[in-house]
C-alpha positions in Angstrom: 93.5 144.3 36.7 90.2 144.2 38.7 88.6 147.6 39.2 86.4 148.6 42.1 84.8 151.0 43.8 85.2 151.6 47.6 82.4 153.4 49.6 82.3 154.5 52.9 79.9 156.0 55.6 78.9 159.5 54.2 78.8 162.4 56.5 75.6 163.5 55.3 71.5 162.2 55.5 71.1 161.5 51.7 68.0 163.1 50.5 66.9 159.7 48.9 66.5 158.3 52.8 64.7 161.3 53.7 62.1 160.4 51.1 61.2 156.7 52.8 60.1 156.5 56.2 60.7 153.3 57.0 64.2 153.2 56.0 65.1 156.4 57.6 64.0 154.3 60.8 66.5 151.8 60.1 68.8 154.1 59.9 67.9 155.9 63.4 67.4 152.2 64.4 71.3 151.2 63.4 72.5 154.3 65.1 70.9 154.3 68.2 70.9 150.5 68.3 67.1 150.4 68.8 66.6 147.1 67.7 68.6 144.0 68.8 71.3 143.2 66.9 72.3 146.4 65.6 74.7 147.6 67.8 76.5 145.0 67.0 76.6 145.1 63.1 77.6 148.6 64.0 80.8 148.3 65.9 81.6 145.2 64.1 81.5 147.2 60.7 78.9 145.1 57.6 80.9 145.5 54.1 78.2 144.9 51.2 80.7 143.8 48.5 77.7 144.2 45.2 78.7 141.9 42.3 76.7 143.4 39.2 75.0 141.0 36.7 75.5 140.7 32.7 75.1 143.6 30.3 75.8 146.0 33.8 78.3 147.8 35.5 79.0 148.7 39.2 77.3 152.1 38.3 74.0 150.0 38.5 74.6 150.1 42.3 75.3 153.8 42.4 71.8 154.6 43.7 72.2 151.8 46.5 75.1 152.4 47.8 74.3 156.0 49.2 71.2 154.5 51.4 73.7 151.8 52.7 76.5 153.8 53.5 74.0 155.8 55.4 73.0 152.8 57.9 76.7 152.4 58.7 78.1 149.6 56.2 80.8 149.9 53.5 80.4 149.2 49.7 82.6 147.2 47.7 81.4 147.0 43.6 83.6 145.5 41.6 83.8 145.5 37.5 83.6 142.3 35.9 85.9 142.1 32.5 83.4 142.6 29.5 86.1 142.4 26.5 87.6 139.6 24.8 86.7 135.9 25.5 86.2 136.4 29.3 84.2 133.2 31.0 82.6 132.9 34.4 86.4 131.9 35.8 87.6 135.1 35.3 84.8 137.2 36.7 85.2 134.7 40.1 88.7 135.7 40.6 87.7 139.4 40.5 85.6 138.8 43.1 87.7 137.4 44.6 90.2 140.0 44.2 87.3 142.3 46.0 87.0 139.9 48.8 91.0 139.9 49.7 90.1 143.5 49.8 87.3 143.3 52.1 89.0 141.0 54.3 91.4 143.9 55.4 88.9 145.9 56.9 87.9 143.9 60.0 84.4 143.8 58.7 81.6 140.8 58.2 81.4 140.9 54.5 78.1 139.9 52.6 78.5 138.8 48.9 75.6 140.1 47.1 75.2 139.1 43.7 72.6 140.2 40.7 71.3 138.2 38.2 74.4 136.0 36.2 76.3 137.3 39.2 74.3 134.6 41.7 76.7 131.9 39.5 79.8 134.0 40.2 79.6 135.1 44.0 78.9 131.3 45.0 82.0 129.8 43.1 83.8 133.1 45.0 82.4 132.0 48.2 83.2 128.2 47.5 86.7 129.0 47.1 87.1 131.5 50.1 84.2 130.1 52.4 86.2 131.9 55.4 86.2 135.0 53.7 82.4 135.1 53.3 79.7 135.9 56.4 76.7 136.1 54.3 75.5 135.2 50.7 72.7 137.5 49.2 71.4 136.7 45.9 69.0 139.4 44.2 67.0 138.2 41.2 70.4 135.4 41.1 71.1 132.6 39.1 71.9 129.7 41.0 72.3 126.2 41.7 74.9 123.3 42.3 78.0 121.9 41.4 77.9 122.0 37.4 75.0 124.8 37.0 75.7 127.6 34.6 73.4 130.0 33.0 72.6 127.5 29.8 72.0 125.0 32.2 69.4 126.9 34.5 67.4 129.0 31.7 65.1 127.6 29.5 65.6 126.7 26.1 64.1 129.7 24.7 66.3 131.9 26.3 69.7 129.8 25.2 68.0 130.0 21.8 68.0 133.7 21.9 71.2 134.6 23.0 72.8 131.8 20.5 71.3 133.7 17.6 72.1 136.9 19.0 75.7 136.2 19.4 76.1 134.7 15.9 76.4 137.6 13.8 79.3 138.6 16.2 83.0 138.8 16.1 83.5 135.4 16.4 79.9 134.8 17.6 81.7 135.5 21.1 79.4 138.5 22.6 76.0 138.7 23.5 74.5 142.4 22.6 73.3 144.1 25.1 69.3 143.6 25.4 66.8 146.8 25.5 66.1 148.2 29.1 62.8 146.8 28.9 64.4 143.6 28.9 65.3 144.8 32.3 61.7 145.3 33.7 63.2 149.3 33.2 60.6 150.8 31.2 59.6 154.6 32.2 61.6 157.4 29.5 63.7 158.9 32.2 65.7 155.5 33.7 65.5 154.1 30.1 66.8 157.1 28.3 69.7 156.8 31.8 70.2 152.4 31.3 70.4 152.0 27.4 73.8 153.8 27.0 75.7 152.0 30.0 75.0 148.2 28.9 77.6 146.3 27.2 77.7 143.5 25.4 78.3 140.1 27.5 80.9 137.7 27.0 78.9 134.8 25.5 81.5 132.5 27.3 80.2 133.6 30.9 77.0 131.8 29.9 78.1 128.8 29.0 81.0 128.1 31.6 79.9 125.8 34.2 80.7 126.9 37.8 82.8 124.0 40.5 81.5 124.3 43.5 82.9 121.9 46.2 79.9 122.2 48.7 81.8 125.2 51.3 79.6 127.3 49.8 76.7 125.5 51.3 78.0 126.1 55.0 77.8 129.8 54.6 74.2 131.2 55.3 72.3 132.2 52.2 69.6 134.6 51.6 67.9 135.0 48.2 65.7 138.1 47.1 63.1 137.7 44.4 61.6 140.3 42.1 57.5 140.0 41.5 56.5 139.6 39.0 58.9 136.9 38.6 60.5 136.9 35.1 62.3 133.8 35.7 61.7 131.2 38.6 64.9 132.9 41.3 62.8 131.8 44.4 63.1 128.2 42.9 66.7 128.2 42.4 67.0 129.6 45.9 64.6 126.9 47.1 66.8 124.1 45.7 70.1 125.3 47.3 68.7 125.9 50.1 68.7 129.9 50.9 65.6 131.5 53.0 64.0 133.9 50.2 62.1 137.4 50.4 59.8 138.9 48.0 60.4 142.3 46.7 57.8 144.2 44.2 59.8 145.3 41.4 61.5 144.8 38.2 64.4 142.5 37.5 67.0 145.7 38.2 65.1 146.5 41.4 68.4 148.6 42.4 67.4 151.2 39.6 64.2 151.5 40.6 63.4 150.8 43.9 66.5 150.7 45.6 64.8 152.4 49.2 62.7 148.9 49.4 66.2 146.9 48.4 68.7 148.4 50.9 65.9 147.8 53.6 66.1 144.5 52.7 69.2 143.7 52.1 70.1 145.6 55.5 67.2 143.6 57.3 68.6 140.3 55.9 72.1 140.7 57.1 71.1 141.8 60.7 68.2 138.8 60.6 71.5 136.0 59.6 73.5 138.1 62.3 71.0 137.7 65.3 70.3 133.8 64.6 74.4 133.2 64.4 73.9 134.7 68.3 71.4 132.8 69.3 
């Protein structure tokens, strides 16, 4: 059964906002429909549904959520199956479990994904094109019809997680990587990250996603950490998706996750005023 978490407008200013100027304008902006385009995101309600990447959980969007609640939009966070031989099918039809949900609320819904999860939220998309407004990748995996994460990385990386896997039940998990890994490196968030990362189905990774091209009719928006760890503004490139730079590590959510709702807020009311044009 898919699990998820469902998050709503909070009553309060979260102290987190008060701390970034330029977000706590957004949010003023939102509400008093300052800037052009926001009164309508607000009465037509924005539900971020986050997708979380391998190794994670939908805690790692816990310290997101709170800042976009606090614009107005609605969270939806999923939990991908981590046990047995789970593959990149199964973790779409959770999403797309989390969509169904989404689509009862009214609400434009963008599909954000992280990492692994770029794969998974554009097969989810594919297969429920009317379901999706927006597709937001952050640090995301992607590409066409037949692209997986084997596929995309470069060798050295499938090397790794081979040999990692081997030893194994089964040589069927990958173990979880060190935050560093992660771009997470200060005591406090590493001492917070190593004890919530699981070990990833090795099947996820080598499962191909079937994309029949719907996905490619739905607008697409790709955010890139820098330093880059990996080339995410390519992929983006290649499949088309307008892409934004963000300084930070790969889980830019943990640590600077002001800088990524302002984004991810700014690139769903950007896609919004060009589909009134």
């Amino acid at each position: 059964m898919t699990s998820l978490k469902v998050g709503y407008l909070l009553p309060t200013h979260d102290q987190a906002v008060r701390g970034d100027h330029d977000l706590e304008q957004l949010v003023k902006q939102a509400r008093r429909a300052e800037t052009p385009g926001f009164d309508s995101v607000r009465n037509n309600m924005t539900t971020f549904v986050l997708v979380h990447g391998a190794w994670h959980g939908p805690w790692a969007w816990e310290r997101l959520t709170p800042l976009l609640h606090q614009a107005g939009a609605r969270t939806l966070t999923p939990t991908l199956t981590l046990e047995g031989d789970t593959g990149l099918d199964v973790h779409v039809d959770e999403v797309l479990t989390c969509l169904n949900v989404a689509a009862t609320t009214g609400d434009d819904v963008a599909l954000v994904g992280h990492s692994y999860a770029g794969l998974i939220v554009r097969q989810a998309a594919d297969l429920q094109p009317d379901l999706v407004n927006h597709v937001i990748l952050v640090d995301g995996w992607a590409g066409g019809d037949g692209a997986s994460m084997f596929s995309l990385a470069p060798d050295a990386f499938v090397n790794a997680i081979l040999a990692a896997a081997r030893p194994t039940a089964g040589g069927r998990h990958i173990p979880a990587p060190p935050p560093a890994s992660f771009g997470i490196t200060t005591p406090g968030d590493t001492r917070w990250l190593a004890p919530r990362l699981r070990p990833q189905p090795l099947r996820t990774f080598t499962e191909a996603t079937r994309l029949s091209g719907a996905v490619d009719q739905i607008p697409g928006t790709a955010v890139y950490c820098r330093p880059q760890t990996y080339p995410f503004d390519r992929f983006a490139t290649a499949i088309g998706y307008r892409t934004i730079a963000v300084d930070g590590p790969h889980d830019v959510m943990l640590t600077h996750p002001q800088a990524l709702a302002r984004l991810l807020l700014g690139a769903h009311t950007y896609q919004f005023n060009n589909e009134k044009l």
